[in-house]
OpenMM code with the backbone's topology and positions (N, CA, C; nanometers):
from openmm import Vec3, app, unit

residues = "UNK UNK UNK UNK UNK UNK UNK UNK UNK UNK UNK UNK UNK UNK UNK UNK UNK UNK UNK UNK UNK UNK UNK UNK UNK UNK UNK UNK UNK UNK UNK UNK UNK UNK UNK UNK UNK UNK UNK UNK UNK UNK UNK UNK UNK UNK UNK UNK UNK UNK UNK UNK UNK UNK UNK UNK UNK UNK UNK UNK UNK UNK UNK UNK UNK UNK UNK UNK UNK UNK UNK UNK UNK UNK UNK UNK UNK UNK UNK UNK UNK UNK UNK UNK UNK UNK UNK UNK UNK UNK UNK UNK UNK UNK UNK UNK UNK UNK UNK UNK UNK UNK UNK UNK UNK UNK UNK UNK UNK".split()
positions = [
    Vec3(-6.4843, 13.2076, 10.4368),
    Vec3(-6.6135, 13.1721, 10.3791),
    Vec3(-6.6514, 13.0287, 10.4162),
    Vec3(-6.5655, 12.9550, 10.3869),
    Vec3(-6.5876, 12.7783, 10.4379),
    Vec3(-6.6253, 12.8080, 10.5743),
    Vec3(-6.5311, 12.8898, 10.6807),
    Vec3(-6.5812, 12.8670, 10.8266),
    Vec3(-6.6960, 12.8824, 10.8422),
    Vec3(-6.7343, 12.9991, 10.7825),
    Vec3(-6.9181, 13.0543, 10.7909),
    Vec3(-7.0115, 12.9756, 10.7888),
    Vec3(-6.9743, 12.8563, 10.6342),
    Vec3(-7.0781, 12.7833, 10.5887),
    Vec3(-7.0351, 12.6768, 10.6631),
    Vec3(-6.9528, 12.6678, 10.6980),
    Vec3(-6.9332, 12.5234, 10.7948),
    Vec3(-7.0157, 12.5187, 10.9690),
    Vec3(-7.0320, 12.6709, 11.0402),
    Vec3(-7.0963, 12.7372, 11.1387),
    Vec3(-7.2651, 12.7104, 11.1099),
    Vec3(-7.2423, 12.7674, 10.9613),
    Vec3(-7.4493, 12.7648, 10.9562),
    Vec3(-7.4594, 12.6653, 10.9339),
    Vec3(-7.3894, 12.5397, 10.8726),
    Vec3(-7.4252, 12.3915, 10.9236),
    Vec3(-7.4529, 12.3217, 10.9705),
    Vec3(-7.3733, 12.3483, 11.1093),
    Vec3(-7.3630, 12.3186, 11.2323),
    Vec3(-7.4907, 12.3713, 11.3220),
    Vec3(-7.4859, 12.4937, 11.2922),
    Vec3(-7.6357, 12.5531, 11.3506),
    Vec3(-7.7565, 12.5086, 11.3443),
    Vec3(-7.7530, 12.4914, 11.2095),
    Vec3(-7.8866, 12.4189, 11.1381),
    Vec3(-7.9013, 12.2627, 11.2255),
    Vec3(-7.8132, 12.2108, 11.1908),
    Vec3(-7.7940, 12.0624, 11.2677),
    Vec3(-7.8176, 12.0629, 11.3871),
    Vec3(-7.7925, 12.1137, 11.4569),
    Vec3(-7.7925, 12.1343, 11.5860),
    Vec3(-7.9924, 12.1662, 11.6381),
    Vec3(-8.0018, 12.3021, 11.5301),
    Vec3(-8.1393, 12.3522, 11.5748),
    Vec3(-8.2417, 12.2196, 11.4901),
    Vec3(-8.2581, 12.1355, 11.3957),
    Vec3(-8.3091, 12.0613, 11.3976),
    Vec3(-8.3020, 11.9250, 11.4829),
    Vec3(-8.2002, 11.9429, 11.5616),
    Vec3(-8.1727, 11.7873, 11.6388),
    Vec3(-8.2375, 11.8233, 11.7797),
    Vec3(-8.2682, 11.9386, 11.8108),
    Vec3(-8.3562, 11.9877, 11.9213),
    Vec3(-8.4866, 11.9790, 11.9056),
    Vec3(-8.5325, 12.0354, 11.7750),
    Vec3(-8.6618, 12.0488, 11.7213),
    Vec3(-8.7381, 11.9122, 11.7536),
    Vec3(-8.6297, 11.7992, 11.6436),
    Vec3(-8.6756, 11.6613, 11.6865),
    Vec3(-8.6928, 11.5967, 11.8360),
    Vec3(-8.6228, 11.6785, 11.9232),
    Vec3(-8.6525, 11.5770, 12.0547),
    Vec3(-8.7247, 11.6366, 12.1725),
    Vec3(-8.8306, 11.7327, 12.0702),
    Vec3(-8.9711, 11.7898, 12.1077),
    Vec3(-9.0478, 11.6499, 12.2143),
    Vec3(-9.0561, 11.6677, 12.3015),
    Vec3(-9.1915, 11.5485, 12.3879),
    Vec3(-9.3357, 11.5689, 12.3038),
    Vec3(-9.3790, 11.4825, 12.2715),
    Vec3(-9.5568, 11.4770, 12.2595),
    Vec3(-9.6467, 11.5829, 12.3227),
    Vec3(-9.7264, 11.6497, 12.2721),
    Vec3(-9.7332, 11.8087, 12.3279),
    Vec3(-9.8761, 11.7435, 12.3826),
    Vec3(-9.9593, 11.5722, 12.4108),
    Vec3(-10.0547, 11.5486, 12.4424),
    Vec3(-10.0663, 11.5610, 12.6261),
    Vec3(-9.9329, 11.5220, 12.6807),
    Vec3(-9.9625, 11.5154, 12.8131),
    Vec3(-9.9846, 11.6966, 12.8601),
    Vec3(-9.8754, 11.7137, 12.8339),
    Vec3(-9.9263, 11.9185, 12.8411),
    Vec3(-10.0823, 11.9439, 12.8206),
    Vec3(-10.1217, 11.9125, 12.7324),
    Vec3(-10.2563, 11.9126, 12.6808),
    Vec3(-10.3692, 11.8950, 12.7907),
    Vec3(-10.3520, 11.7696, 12.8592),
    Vec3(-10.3965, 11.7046, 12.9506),
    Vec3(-10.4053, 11.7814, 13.0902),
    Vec3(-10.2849, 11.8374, 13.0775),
    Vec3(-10.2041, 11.9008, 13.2042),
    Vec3(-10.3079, 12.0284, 13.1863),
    Vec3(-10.3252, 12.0930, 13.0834),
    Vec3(-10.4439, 12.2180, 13.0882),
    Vec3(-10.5335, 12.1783, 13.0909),
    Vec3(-10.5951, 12.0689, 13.0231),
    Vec3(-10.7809, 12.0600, 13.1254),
    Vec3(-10.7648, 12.0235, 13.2141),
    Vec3(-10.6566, 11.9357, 13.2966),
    Vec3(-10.7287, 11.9073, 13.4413),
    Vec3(-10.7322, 12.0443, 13.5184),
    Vec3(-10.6483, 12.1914, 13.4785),
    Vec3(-10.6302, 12.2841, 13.5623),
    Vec3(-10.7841, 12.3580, 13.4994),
    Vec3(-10.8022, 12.3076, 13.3879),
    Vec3(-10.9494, 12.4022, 13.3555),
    Vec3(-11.0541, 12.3641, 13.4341),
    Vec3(-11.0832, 12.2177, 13.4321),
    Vec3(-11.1696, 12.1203, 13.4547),
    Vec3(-11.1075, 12.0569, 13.6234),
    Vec3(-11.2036, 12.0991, 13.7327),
    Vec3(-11.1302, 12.0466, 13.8147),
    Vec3(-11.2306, 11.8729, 13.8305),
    Vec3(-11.3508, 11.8690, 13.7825),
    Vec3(-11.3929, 11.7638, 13.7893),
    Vec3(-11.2937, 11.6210, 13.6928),
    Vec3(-11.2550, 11.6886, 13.5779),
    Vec3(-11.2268, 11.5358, 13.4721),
    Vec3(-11.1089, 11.4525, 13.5258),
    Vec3(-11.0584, 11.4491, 13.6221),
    Vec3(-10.9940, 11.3943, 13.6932),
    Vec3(-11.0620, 11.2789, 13.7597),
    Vec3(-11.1401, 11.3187, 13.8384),
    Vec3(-11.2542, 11.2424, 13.9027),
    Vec3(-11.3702, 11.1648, 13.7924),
    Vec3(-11.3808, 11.2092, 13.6753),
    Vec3(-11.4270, 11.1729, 13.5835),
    Vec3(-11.3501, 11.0340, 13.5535),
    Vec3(-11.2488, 11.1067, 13.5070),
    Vec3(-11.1192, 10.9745, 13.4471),
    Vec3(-11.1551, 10.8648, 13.5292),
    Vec3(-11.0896, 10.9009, 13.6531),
    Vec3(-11.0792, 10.7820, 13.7404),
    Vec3(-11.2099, 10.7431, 13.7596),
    Vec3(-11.3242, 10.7626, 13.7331),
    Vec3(-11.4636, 10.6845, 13.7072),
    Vec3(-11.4190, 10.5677, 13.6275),
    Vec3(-11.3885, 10.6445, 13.4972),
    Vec3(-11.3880, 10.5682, 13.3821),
    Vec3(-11.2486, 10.4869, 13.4454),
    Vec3(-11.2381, 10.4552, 13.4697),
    Vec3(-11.0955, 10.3374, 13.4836),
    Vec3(-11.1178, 10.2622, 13.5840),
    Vec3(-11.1817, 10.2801, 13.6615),
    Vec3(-11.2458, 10.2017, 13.7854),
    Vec3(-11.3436, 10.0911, 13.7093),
    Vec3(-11.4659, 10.1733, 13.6342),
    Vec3(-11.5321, 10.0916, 13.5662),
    Vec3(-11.4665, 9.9999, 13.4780),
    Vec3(-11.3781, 10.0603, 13.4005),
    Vec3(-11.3182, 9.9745, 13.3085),
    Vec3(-11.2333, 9.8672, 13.3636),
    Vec3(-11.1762, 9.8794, 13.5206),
    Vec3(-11.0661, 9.7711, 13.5740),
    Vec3(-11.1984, 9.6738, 13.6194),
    Vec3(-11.3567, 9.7001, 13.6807),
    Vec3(-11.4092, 9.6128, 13.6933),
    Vec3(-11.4885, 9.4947, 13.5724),
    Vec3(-11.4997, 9.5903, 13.4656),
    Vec3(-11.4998, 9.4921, 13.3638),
    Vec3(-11.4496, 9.4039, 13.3027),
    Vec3(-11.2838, 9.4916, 13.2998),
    Vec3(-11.1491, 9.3166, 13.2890),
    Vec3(-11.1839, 9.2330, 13.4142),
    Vec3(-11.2208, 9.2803, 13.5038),
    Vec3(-11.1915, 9.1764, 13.6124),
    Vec3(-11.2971, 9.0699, 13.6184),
    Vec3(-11.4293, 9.1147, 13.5645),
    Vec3(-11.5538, 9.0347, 13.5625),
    Vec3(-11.5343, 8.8723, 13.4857),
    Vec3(-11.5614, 8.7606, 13.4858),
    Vec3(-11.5055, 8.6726, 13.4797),
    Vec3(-11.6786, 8.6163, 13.3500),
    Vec3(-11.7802, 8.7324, 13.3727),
    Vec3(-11.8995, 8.7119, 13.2763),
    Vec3(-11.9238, 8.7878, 13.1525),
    Vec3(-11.7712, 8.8719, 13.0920),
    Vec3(-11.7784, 9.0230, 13.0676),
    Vec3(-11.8065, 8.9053, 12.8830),
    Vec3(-11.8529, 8.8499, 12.8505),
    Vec3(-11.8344, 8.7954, 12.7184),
    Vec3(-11.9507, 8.8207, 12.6752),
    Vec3(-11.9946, 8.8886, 12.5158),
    Vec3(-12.0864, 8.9776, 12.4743),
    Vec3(-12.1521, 8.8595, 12.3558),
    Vec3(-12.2838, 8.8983, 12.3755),
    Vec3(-12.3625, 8.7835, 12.2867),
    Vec3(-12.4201, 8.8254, 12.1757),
    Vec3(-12.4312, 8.8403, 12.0689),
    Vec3(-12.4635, 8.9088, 11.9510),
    Vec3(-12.3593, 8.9960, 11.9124),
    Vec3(-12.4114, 9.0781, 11.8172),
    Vec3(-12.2936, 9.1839, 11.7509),
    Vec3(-12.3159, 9.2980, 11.7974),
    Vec3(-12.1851, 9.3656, 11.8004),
    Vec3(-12.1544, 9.4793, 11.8361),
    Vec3(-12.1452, 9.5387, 11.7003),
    Vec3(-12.2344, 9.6482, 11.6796),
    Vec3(-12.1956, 9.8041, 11.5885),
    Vec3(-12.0768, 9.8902, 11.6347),
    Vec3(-12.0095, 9.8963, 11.5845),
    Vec3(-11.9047, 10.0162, 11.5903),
    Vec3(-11.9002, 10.1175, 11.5173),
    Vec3(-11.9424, 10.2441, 11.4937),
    Vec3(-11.9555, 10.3368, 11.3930),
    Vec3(-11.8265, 10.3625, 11.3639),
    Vec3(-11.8176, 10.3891, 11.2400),
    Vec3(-11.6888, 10.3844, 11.1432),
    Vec3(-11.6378, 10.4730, 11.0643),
    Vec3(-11.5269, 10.5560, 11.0658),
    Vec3(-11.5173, 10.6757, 10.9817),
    Vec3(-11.3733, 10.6448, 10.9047),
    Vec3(-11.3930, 10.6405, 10.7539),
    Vec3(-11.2484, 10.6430, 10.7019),
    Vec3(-11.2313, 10.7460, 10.6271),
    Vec3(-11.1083, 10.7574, 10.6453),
    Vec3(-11.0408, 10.9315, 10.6024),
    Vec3(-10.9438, 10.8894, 10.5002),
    Vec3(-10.9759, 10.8836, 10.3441),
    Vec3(-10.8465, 10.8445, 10.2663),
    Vec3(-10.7864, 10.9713, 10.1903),
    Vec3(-10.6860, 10.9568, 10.2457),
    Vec3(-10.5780, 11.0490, 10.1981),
    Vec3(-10.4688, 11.0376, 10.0867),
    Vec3(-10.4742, 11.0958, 9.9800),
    Vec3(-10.4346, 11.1308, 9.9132),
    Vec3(-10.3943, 11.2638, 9.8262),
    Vec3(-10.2833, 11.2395, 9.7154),
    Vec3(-10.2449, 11.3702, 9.6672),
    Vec3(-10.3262, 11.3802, 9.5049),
    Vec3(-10.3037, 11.2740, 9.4346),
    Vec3(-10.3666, 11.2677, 9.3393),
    Vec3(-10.4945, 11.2219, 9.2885),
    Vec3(-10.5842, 11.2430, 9.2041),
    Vec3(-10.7020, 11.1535, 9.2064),
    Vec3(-10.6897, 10.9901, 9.1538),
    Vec3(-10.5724, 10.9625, 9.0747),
    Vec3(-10.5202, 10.8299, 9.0578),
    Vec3(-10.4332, 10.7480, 9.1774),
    Vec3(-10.4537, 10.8372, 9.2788),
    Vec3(-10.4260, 10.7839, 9.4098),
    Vec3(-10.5593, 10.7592, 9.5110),
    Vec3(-10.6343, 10.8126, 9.4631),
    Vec3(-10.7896, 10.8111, 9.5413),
    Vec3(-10.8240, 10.6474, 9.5472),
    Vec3(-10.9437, 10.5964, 9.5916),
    Vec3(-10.9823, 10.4390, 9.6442),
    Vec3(-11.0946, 10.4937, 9.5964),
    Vec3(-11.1617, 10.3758, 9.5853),
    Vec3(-11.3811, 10.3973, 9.5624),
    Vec3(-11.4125, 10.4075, 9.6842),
    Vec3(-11.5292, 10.4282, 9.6926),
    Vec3(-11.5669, 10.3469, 9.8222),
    Vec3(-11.6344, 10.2247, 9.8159),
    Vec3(-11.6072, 10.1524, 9.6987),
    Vec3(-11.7002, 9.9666, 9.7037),
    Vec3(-11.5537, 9.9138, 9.7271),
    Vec3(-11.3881, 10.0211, 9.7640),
    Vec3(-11.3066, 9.9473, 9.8121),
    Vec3(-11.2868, 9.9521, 9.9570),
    Vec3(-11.3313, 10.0405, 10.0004),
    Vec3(-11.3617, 10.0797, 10.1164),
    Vec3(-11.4337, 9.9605, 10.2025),
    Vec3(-11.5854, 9.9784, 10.1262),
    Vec3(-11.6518, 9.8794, 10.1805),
    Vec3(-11.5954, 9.7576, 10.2091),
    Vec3(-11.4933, 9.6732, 10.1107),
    Vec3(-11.5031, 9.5943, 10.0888),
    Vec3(-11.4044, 9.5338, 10.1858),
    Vec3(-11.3441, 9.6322, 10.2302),
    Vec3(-11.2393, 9.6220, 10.4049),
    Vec3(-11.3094, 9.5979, 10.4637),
    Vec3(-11.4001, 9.6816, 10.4772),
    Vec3(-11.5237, 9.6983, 10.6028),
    Vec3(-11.5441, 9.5120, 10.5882),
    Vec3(-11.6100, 9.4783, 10.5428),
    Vec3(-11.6271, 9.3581, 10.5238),
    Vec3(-11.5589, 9.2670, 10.5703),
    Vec3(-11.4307, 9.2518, 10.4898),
    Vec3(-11.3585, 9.1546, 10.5538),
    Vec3(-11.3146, 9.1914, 10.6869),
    Vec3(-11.2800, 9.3075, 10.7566),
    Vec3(-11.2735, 9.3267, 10.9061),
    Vec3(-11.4181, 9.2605, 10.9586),
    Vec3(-11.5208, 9.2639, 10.9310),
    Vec3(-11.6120, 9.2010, 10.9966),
    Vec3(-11.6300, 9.0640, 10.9751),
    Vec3(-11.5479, 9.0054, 10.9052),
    Vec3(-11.5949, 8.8768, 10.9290),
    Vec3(-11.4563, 8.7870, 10.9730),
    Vec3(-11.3319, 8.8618, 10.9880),
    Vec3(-11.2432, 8.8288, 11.0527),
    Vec3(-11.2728, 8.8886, 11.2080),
    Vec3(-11.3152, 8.9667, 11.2673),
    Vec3(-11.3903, 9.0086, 11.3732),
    Vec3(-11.5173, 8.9228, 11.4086),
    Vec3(-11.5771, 8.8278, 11.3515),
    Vec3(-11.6779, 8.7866, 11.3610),
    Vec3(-11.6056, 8.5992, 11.3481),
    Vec3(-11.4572, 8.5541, 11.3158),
    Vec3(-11.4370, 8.4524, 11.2777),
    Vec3(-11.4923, 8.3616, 11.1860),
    Vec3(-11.5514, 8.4620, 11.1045),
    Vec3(-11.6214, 8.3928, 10.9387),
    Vec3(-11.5230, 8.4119, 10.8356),
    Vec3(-11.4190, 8.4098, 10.8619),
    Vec3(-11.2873, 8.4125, 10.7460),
    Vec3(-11.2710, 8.2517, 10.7100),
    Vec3(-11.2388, 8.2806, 10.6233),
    Vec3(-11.1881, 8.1011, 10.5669),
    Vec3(-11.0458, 8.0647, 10.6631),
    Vec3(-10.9674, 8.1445, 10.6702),
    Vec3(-10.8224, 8.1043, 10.7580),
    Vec3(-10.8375, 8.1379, 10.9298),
    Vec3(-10.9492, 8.1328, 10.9750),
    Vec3(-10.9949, 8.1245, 11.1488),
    Vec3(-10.9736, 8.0609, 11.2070),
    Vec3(-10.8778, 8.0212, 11.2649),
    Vec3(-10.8452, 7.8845, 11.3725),
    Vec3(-10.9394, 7.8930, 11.5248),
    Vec3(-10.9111, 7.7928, 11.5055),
    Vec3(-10.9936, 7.7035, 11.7049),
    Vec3(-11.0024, 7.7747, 11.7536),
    Vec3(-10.8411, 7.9244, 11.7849),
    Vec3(-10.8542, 7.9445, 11.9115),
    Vec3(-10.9257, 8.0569, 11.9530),
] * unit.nanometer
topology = app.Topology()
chain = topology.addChain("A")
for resn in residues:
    res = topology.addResidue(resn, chain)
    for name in ("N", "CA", "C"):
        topology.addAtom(name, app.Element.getBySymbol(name[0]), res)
């Protein structure tokens, strides 16, 4: 009886220590649209071309503010775990003015 339960132990251990060293199932992912999509390849490499000439631009520095549309997802189990949203906001906020260097603790650089 011990050997048995000492076997399905081992099994178990074993089949979760595989489970865990699953790869990220995103590049696979990837790997099926480019075979769906024979253009997004050529797409991509648009987008990265453009984007390597914009690091490279030496004028790329933006004058006014940028909007970023914003979505927060708060998760919770209980409703005494829930947030408002005037706490919400009130992130929002201080990300924008630490993004904007209107924080009281903003240094020089």
């Amino acid at each position: 009886m011990k050997l048995k339960l000492l076997l399905l132990v081992c099994l178990l251990v074993s089949t979760l220590t595989i489970q865990a060293q699953r790869n990220c199932g995103s590049m696979d992912h990837l790997h099926n649209l480019l075979e769906k999509d024979h253009s997004l390849e050529k797409r991509m490499l648009s987008i990265e071309k453009a984007t390597q000439q914009f690091i490279n631009n030496p004028q790329k520095a933006v004058n006014g503010i940028i909007t970023i549309p914003v979505v927060v997802h708060v998760v919770y189990r209980t409703s005494t775990e829930n947030i408002s949203t005037a706490q919400v906001n009130s992130q929002i906020a201080i990300l924008n003015e630490d993004f904007r260097r209107l924080n009281s603790d903003a240094t020089s650089q």
